[in-house]
C-alpha positions as CSV (number, residue, x, y, z in Angstrom):
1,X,31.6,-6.9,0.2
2,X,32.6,-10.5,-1.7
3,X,30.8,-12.3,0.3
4,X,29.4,-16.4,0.0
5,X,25.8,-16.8,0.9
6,X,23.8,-19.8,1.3
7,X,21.0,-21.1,-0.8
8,X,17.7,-23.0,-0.8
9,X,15.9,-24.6,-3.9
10,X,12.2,-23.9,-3.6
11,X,9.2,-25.0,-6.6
12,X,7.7,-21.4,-5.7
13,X,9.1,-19.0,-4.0
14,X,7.0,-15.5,-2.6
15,X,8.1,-12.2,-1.8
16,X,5.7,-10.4,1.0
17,X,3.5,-11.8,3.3
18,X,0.4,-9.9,2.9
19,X,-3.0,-11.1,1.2
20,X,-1.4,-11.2,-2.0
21,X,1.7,-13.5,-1.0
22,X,-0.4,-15.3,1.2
23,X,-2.9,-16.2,-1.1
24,X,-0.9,-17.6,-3.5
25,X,0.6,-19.5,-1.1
26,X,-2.3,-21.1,0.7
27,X,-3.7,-21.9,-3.4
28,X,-0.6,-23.6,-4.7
29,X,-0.7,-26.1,-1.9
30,X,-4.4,-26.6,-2.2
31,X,-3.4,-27.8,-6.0
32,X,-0.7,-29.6,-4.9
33,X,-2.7,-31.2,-2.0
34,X,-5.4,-31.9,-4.8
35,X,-3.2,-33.2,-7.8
36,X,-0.8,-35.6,-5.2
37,X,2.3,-33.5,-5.5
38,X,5.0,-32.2,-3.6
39,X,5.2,-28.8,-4.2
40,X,7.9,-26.6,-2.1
41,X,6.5,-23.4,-1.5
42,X,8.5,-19.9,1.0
43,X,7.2,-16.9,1.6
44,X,9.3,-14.5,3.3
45,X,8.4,-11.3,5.2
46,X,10.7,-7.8,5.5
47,X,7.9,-7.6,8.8
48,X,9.2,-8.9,12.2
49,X,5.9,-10.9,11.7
50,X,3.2,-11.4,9.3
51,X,1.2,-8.6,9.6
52,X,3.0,-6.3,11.1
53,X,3.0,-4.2,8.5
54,X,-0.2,-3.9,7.0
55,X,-2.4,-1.1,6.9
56,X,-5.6,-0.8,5.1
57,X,-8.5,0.9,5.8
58,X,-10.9,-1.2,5.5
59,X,-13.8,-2.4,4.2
60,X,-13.5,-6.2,2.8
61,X,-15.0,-7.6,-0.4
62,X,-15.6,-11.4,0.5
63,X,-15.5,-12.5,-2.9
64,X,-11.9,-14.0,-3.6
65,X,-11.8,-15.0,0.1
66,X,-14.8,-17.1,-0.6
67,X,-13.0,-18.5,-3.4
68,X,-10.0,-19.2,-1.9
69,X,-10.9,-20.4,1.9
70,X,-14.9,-21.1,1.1
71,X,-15.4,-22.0,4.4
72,X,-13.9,-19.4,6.2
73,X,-16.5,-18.3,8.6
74,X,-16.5,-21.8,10.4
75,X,-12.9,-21.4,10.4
76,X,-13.5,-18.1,13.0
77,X,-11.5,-15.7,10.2
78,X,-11.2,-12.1,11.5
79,X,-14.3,-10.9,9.6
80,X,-16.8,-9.9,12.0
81,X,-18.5,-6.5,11.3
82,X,-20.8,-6.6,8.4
83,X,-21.4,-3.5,7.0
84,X,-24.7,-2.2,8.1
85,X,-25.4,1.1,6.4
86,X,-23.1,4.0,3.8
87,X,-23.2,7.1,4.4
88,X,-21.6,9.7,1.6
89,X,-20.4,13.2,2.9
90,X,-19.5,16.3,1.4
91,X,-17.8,18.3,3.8
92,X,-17.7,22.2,3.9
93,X,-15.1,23.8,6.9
94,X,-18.1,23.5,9.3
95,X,-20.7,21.9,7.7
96,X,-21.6,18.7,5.8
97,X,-24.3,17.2,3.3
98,X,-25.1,13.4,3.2
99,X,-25.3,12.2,-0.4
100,X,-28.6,10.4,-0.5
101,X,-28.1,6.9,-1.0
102,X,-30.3,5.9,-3.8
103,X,-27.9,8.4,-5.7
104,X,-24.6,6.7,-4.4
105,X,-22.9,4.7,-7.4
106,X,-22.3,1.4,-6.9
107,X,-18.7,1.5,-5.5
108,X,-19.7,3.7,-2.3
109,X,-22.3,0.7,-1.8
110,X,-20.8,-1.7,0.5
111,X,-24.1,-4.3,1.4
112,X,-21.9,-7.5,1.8
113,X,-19.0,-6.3,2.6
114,X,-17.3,-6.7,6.1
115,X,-15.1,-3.9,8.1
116,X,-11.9,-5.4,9.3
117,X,-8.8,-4.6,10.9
118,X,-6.7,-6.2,8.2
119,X,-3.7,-7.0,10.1
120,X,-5.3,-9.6,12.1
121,X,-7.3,-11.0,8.4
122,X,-3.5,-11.3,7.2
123,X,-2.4,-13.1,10.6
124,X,-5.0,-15.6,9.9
125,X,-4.2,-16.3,6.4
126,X,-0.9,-16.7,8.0
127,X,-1.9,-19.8,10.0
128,X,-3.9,-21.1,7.4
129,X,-0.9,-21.2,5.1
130,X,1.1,-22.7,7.9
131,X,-1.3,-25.5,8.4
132,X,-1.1,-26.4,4.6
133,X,3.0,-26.7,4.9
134,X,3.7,-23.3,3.6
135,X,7.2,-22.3,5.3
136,X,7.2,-18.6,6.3
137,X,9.7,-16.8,7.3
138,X,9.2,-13.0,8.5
139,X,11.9,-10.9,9.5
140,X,13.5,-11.3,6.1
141,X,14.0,-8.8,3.6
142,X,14.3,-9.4,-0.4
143,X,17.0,-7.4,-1.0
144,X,18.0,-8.4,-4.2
145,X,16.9,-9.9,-7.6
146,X,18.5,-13.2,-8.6
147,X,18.8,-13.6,-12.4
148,X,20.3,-16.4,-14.8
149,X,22.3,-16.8,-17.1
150,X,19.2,-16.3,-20.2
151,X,17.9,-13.5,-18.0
152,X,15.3,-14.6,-16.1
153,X,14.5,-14.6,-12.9
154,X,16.2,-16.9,-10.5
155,X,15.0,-16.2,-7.3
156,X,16.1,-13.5,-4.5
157,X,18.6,-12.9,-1.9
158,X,17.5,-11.6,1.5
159,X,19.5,-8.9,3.1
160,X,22.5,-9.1,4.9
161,X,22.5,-8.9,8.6
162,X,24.5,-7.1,11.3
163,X,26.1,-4.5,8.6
164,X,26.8,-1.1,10.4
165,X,26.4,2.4,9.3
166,X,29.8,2.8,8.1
167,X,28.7,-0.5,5.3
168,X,31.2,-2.3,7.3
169,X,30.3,-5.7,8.9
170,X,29.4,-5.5,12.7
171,X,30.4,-8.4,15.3
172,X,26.7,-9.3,14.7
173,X,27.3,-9.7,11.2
174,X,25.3,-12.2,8.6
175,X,25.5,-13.0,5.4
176,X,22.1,-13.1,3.5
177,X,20.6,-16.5,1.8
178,X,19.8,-17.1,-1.7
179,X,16.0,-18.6,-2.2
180,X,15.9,-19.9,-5.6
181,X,12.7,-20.9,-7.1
182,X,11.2,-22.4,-10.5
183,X,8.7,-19.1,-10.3
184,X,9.2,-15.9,-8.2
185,X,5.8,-14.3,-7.0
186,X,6.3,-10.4,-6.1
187,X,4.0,-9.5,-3.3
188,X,5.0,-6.1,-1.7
189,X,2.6,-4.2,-1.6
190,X,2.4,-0.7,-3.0
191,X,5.6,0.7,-5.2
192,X,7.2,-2.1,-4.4
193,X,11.2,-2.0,-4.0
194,X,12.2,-4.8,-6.1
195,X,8.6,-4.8,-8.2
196,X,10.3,-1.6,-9.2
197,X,13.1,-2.7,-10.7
198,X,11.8,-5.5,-12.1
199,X,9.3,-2.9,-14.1
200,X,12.1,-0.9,-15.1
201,X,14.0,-4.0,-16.3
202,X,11.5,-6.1,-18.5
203,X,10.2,-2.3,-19.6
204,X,6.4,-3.8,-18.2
205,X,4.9,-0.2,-18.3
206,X,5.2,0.5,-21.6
207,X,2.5,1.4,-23.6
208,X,0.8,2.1,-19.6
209,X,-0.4,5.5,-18.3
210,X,2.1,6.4,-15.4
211,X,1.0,4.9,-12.3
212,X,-0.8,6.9,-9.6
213,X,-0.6,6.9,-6.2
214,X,-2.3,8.5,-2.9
215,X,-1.0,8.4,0.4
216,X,-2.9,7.4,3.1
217,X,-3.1,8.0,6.7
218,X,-4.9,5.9,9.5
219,X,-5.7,5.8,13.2
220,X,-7.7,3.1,15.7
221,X,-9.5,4.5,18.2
222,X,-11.5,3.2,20.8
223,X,-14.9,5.5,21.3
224,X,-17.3,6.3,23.5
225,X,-20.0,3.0,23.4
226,X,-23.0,6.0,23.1
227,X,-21.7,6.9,19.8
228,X,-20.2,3.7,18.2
229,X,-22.2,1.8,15.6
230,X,-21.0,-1.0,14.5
231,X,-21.1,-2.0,10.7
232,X,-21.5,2.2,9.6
233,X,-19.6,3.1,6.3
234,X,-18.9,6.8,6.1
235,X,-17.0,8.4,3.2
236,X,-16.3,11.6,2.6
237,X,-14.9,14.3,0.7
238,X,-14.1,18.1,0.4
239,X,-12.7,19.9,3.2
240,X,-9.8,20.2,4.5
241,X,-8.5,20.0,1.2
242,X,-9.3,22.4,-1.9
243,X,-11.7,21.6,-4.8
244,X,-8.5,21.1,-7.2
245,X,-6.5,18.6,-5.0
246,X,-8.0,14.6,-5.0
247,X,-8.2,13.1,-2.0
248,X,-11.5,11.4,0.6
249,X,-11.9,9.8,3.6
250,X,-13.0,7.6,5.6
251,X,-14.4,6.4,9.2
252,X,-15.2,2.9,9.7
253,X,-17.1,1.5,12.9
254,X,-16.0,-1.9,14.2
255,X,-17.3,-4.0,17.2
256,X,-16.1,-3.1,20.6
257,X,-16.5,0.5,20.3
258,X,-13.2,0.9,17.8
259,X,-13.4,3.1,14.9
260,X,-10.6,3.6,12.3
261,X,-10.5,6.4,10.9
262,X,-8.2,7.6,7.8
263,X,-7.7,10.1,4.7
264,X,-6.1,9.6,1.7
265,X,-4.4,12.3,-0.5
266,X,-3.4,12.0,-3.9
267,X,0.3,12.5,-4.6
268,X,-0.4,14.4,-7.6
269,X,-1.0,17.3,-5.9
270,X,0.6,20.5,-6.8
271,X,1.3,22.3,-3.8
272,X,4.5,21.5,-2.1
273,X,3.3,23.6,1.4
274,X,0.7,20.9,1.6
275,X,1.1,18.2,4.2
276,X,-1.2,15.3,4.4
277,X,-0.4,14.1,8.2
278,X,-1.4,18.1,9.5
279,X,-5.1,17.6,6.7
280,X,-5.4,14.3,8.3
281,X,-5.2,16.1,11.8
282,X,-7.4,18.7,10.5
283,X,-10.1,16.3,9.0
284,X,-10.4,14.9,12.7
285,X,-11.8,18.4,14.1
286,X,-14.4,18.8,11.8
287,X,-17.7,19.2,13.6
288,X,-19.2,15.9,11.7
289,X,-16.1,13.8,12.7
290,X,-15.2,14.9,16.0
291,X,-18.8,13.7,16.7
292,X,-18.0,10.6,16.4
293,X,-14.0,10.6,18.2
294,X,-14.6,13.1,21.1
295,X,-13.5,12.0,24.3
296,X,-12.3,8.6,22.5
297,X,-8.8,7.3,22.9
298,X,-6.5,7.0,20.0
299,X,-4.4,3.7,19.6
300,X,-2.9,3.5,16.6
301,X,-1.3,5.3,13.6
302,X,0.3,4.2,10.9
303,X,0.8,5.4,6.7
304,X,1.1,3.8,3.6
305,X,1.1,4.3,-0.5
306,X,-1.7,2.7,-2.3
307,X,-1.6,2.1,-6.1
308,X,-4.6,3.9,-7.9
309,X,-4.1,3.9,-11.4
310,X,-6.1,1.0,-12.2
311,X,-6.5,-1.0,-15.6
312,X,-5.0,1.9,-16.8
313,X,-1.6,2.1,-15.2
314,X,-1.7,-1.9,-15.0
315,X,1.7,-3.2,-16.1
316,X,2.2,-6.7,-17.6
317,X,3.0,-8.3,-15.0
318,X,4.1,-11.3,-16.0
319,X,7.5,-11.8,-17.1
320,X,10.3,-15.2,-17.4
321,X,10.7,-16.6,-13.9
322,X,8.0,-14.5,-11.8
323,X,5.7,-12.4,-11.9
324,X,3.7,-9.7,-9.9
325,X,0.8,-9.9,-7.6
326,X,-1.3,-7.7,-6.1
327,X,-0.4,-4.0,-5.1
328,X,3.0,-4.6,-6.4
329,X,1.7,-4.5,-10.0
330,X,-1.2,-2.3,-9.1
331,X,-4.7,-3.6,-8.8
332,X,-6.3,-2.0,-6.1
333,X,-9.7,-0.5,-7.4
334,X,-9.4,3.3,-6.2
335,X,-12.8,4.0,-7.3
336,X,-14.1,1.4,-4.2
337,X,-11.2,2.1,-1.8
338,X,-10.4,-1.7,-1.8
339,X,-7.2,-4.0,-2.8
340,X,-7.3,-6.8,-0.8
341,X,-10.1,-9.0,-2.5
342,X,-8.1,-8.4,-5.8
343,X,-4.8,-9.0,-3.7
344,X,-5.9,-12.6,-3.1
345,X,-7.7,-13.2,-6.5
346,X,-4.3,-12.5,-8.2
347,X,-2.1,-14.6,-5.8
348,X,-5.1,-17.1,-6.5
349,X,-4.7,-16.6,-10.6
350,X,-1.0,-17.0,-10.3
351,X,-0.4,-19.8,-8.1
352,X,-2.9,-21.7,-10.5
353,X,-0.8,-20.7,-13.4
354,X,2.6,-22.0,-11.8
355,X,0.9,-24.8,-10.5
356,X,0.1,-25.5,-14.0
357,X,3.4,-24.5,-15.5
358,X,5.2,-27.0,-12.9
359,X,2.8,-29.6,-13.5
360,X,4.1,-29.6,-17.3
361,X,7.6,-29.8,-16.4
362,X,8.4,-26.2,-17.1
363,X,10.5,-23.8,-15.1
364,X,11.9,-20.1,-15.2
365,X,9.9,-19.3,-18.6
366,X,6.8,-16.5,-18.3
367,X,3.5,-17.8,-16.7
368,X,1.1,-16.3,-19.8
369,X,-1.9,-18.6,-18.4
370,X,-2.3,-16.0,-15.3
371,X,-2.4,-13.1,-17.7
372,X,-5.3,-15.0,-19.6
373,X,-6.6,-16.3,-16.5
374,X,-6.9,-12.2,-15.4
375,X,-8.1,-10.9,-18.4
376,X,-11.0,-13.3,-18.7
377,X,-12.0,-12.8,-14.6
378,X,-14.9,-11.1,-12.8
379,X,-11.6,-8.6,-11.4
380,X,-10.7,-7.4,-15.4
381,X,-14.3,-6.7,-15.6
382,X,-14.6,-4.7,-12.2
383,X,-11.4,-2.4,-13.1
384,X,-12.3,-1.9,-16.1
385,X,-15.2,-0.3,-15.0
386,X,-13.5,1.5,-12.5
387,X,-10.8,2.9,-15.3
388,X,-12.3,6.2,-15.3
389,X,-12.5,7.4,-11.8
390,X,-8.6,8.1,-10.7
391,X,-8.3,9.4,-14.4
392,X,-11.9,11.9,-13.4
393,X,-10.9,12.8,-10.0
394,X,-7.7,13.9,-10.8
395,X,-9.6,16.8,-12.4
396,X,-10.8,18.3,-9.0
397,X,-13.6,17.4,-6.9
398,X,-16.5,18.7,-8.4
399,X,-15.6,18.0,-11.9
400,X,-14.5,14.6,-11.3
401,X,-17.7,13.9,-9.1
402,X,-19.4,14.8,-12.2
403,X,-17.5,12.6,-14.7
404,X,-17.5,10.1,-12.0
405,X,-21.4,9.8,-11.9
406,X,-21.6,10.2,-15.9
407,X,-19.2,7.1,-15.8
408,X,-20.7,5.0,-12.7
409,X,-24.7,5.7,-12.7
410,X,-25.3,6.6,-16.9
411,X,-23.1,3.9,-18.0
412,X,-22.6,1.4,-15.5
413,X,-18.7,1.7,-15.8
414,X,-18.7,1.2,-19.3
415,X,-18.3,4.4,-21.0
416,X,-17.6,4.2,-24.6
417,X,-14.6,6.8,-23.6
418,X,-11.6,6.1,-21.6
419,X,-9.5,8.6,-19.7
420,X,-5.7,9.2,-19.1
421,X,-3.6,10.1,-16.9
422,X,-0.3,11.4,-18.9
423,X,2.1,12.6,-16.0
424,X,3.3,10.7,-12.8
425,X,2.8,12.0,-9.3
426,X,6.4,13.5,-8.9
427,X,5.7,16.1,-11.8
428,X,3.2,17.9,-10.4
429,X,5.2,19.7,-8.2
430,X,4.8,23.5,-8.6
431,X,7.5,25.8,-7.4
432,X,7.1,27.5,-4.1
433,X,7.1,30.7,-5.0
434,X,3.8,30.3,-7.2
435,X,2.1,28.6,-4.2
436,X,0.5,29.8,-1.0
437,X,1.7,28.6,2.6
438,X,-0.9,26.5,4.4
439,X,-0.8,27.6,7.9
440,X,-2.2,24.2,10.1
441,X,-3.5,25.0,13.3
442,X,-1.9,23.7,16.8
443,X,-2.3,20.3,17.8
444,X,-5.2,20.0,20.6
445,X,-3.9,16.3,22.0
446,X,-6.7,14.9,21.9
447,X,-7.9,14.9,18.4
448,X,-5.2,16.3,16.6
449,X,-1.3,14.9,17.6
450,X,2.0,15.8,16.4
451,X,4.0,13.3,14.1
452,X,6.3,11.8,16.8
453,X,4.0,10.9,19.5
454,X,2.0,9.4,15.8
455,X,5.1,7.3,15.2
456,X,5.5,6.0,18.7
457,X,2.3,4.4,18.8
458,X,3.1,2.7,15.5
459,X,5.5,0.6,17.0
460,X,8.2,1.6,14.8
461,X,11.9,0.4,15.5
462,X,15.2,0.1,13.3
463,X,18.4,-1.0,14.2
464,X,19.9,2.3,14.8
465,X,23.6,0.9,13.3
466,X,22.8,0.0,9.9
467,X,23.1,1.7,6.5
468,X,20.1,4.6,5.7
469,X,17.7,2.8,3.8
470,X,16.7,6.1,2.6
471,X,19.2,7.0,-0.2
472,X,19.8,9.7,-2.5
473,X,21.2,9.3,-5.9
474,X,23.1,13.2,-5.5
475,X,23.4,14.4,-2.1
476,X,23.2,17.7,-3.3
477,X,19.6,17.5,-4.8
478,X,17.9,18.2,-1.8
479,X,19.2,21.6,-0.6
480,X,20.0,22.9,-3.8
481,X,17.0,21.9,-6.1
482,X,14.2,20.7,-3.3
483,X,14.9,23.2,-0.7
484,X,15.6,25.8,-2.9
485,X,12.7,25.4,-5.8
486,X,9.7,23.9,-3.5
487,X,10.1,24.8,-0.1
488,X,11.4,21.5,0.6
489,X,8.3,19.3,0.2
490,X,9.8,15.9,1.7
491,X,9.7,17.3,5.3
492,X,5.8,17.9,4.6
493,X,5.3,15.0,3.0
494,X,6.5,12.1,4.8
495,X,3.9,10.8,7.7
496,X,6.8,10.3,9.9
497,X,9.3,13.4,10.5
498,X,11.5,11.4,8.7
499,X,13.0,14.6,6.5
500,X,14.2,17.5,8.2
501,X,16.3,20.9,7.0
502,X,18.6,21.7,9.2
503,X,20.7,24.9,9.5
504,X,24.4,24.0,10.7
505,X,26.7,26.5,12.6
506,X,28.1,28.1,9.3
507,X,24.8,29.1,7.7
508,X,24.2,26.2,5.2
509,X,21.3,24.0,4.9
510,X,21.4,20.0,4.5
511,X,19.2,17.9,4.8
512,X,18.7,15.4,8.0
513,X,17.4,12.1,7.4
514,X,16.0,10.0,10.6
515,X,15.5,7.0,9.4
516,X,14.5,5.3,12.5
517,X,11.3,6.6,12.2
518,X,10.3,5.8,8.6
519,X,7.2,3.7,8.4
520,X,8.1,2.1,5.2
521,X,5.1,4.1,3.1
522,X,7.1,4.7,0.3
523,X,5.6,8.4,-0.1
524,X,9.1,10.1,-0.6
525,X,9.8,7.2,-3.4
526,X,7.1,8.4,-5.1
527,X,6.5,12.3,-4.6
528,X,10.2,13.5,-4.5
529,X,9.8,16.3,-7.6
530,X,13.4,14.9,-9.0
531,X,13.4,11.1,-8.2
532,X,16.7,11.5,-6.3
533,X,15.6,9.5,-3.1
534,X,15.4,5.8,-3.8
535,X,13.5,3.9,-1.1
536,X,15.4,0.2,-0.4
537,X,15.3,-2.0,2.1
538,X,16.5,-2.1,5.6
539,X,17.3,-5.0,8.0
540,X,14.7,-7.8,8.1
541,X,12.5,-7.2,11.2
542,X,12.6,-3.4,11.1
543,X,9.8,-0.9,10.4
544,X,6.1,-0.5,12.2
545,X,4.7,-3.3,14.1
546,X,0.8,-2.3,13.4
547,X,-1.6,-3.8,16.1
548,X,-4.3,-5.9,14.0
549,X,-4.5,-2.4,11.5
């Protein structure tokens, strides 16, 4: 479709309205507030508000918030459970032994730390960038990359509107808007659609280890008041999964007797019968764990990717016109299980740099001071410690938990070796036939669920008459290469019964894509064994709508 679009000229304009975007956001006007200048800053949101979809676990570093907002607490921010005490578990199919804590590296120590339900921290950042000027505008997807003439980056266009399945315009048809900018800030979280391209374009990995990625899998639930304790860390690790597949997890208490609850699995893991949703549901009825959920309540579900490569798998991620922030370039320290404090310490370090840039007059060139700004931070130094531990664990449990303490309690994080990962996720794949079948037990209803009743209660909706944001580069791929060579891993794989094989009245297989019920995790972008399905976005406003997750 030819079609005309209207524009609007921005200073700074922000792609994603989680910590990341936000931060950056809520710092360039602080600098603009502080240096008298009118600085024009949008942030727009593919969510139909901010928030509503983030997931994270999670337990909060305060650091970079204390930076950015320093008096936050007075300013009744969503950070209300200090952490109280860790516990570390090793989990056998019935039984469990508790790591004890004076032998805990320093990343499963979380003194300081607060656990949050980060949709509503994200919400709150919200209103503070709000209050500063900031215009948001949720409900808008970046659909595409706007480029000039010299090549850099111009801005974005948000999606069109009201286009049915057919790719034909609809009665309630609208034409997307140009938002052109003096600097673009990429903020979308993990695997990013357009971060994507824009790594492919500018080549930004090279030279990189291949980014790695886990999946990973959350629920709220409200519990019994007898066995809630607010402010308890627990971690664990081992069963339901094998000693060669990476993967933990995780139950957090908050106040008023909610716990989340959520397990992460590696996406390089080999094989293509496993399902992380049925280990999640598993995990749930292990004796140390269903001590803590029985006769609870669940309320929420919801999935997503998280980057956890590290300094390793760090792209530049800087490049002329924009640059990338956050979990769209990767700096979520895996060997913590946190992203957000380095989320809003990059938003912080590149809104400074733009500020700076704009301040001398410059425009659309690359913004090297946030590069030096990074690489010169207390966040460089606390991935690079962390630089071994995706690297280790991807080695199996108990030889990574070795190399892992060798690493984190002999050298403090600075080894004088440095490992590699040298494949991404989508090649580990083995073929079926040299793989045993996992056979996951029934769903109980009350601790274990089935994957549509999971997606109900994440709220997820899409316009029904619009093009499948799910796309596949040869249609064929799936039946005759995926179907036929690994079982068909993308029906296991996605969180949200998105993929299904399907036997039509003649015999043949195809495959069945329900893309109502996607969640937007980005698992299938990643893990598909032949890179045929290309995640891209669908109409503003669609997706989960996570309660405060």
């Amino acid at each position: 479709m030819d079609i005309e679009r209207d524009s609007m000229e921005f200073d700074v304009v922000i792609v994603g309205g989680g910590p990341a975007g936000l931060a950056a956001a809520i710092r360039v006007k602080q600098l603009a507030a502080e240096r008298g200048a009118d600085i024009g800053v949008c942030v727009i949101e593919k969510g139909s508000e901010v928030g509503a979809h983030i997931l994270s676990g999670a337990v909060m570093d305060p650091r970079a918030l204390d930076e950015l907002i320093p008096d936050w607490r007075d300013r009744d921010a969503p950070l209300q459970t200090a952490v109280t005490g860790d516990r570390f578990l090793f989990l056998s199919e019935g039984g469990a032994r508790q790591v004890p804590n004076w032998m805990l590296p320093d990343c499963f120590k979380n003194h300081g730390n607060y656990i949050v339900r980060l949709g509503n921290v994200v919400r709150w950042l919200g209103q503070q960038a709000e209050a500063l000027g900031v215009e948001i505008f949720p409900g808008f997807a970046a659909a595409e990359i706007l480029y000039r003439e010299d090549g850099s980056v111009k801005g974005v266009a948000t999606g069109n509107m009201g286009v049915g399945r057919d790719g034909e315009p609809t009665d309630a048809f609208q034409p997307g808007m140009e938002l052109h900018a003096k600097y673009t800030l990429f903020a979308e979280g993990a695997r990013g659609h357009l971060g994507r391209q824009l790594i492919a374009r500018f080549g930004l990995d090279a030279g990189r280890d291949p980014q790695s990625y886990g999946i990973g899998l959350k629920e709220l639930w409200e519990i019994d008041p007898a066995r809630s304790d607010p402010g308890l860390v627990v971690h664990t690790a081992g069963w339901p999964l094998d000693g060669g597949t990476y993967g933990g997890a995780f139950v957090y208490h908050l106040g008023d007797n909610k716990v989340a609850v959520g397990y992460v699995v590696g996406l390089n893991y080999r094989n293509p019968y496993l399902s992380p949703y049925e280990e999640f549901q598993r995990y749930k009825t292990h004796p140390a764990i269903r001590a803590f959920l029985e006769g609870g309540k669940r309320l929420a579900y919801g999935a997503r990717a998280i980057t956890a490569g590290g300094l390793n798998s760090l792209p530049k991620f800087t490049f002329a016109g924009g640059a990338l922030v956050g979990c769209d370039a990767g700096f979520l320290n895996a060997s913590r299980i946190k992203g957000s404090h380095a989320a809003i310490k990059t938003g912080m370090l590149a809104a400074e740099a733009a500020v700076e840039a704009l301040g001398a007059g410059r425009s659309g060139d690359e913004l090297t001071g946030y590069a030096d700004a990074f690489r010169s931070s207390w966040l460089h130094d606390e991935l690079y410690r962390a630089r071994n531990f995706k690297p280790a664990m991807g080695k199996g449990l108990w030889l990574g938990t070795l190399l892992v303490g060798i690493d984190q309690v002999v050298f403090r994080g600075k080894a004088p070796f440095t490992l590699h990962t040298n494949r991404p996720d989508h090649e580990y794949l083995l073929p079926a036939a040299q793989c045993q079948p996992i056979a996951y037990p029934k769903h109980d209803g009350k601790l274990s669920f089935d994957r549509l009743s999971s997606v109900f209660i994440s709220n997820t909706n899409h316009e029904e008459n619009q093009p499948v944001h799910l796309t596949l580069k040869d249609a064929s791929v799936p039946v005759n290469v995926n179907l036929a060579r690994y079982a068909g891993p993308e029906q296991r794989y996605c969180p949200a019964g998105v993929y299904e094989f399907v036997r039509d009245d003649d015999g043949t297989d195809r495959l069945q894509i329900n893309a109502q019920n996607c969640v937007h995790c980005k698992t299938c972008d990643i893990k598909d064994p032949t890179q045929n399905i290309v995640w891209v976005v669908p109409e503003g406003g669609g997706g989960p709508n996570y309660a405060g997750m």
